[in-house]
C-alpha positions in Angstrom: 111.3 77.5 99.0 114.6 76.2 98.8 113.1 73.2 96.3 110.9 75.6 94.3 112.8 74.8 90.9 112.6 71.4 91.7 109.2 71.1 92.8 108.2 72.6 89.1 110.2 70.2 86.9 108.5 67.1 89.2 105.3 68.4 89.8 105.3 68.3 92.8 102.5 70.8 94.4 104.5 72.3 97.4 103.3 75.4 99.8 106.1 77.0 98.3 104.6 77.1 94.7 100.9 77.2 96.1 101.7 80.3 97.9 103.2 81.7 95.1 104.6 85.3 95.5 103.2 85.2 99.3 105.9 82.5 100.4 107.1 84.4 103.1 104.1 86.1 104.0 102.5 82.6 105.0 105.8 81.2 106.3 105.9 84.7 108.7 102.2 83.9 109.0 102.9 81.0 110.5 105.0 81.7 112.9 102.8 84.2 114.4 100.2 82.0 114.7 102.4 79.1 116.5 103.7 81.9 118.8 99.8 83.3 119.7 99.1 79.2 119.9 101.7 78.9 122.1 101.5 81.8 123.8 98.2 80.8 124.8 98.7 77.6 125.8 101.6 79.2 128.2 98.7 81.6 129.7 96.2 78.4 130.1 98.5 76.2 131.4 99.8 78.6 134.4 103.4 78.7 132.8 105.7 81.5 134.0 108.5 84.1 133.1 110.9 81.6 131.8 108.3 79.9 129.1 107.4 83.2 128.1 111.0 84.4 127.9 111.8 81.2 125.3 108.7 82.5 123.1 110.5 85.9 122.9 113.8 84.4 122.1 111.8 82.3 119.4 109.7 85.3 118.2 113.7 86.7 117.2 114.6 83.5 115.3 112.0 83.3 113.2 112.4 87.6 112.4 116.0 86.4 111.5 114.5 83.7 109.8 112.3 86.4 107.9 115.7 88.8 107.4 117.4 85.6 105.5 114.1 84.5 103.3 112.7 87.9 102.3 114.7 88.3 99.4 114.1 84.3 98.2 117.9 83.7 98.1 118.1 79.8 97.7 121.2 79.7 99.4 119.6 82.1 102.6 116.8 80.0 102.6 118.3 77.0 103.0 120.6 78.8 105.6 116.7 79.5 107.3 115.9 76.0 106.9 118.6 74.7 108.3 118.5 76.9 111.4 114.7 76.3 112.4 115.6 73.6 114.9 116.8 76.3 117.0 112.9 78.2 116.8 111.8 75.0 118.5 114.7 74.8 121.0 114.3 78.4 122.3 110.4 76.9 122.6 111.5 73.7 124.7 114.5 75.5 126.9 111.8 78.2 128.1 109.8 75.5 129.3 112.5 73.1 130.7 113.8 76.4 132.8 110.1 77.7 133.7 109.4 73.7 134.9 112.8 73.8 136.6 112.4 77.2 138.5 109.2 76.1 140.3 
C-alpha cells in the first residue's frame, strides 16, 4: 500500500493495486484467516493457554494495524508495515511460553 504510486508508474501488478479500493479489507482478511489457521493448528496440536494468549495479543496488533491503514495514510501504513514483525512475535512468544510451561 505504501508503494501504490510506485507500483503504477513501473507496472508492477501488486495486491495493493489488484485489490483496489478493498486493500484493507483483504489485508484484515488476511489476518483473520492466519489467526482461524492458527488457531486451529493450536486446537490440533494440544497447545495450551499461553499459545492461545499470543493469538489474542496478535489478534490486537493487526486491529492496530487496521486503526493505522484504514484511512490509506502512506506514512501510517508504512508505520503498519514496519510494525508487523511484532504480529508474528506475539505468535512465537505464545508458543515459546505455552512449550515452556509444560
Amino acid at each position: 500500500m505504501v508503494d501504490r504510486d510506485d507500483d503504477i508508474h513501473l507496472g508492477i501488478h501488486s495486491s495493493a493495486l489488484f485489490f483496489g479500493k478493498y486493500d484493507v479489507l483483504a489485508v484484515m482478511i488476511c489476518y483473520a484467516i492466519t489467526l482461524l489457521l492458527l488457531a486451529v493448528a493450536g486446537l490440533m496440536t494440544g497447545l495450551g493457554i499461553a499459545y492461545f494468549a499470543g493469538l489474542i495479543v496478535a489478534e490486537g496488533i493487526a486491529f492496530h494495524h487496521y486503526k493505522l491503514i484504514k484511512d490509506r495514510s502512506r506514512e501510517k501504513c508504512f508505520e503498519a508495515f514496519l510494525h508487523n514483525n511484532w504480529f508474528g512475535a506475539a505468535v512465537f512468544a505464545g508458543l515459546v511460553v505455552d512449550y515452556l510451561v509444560r
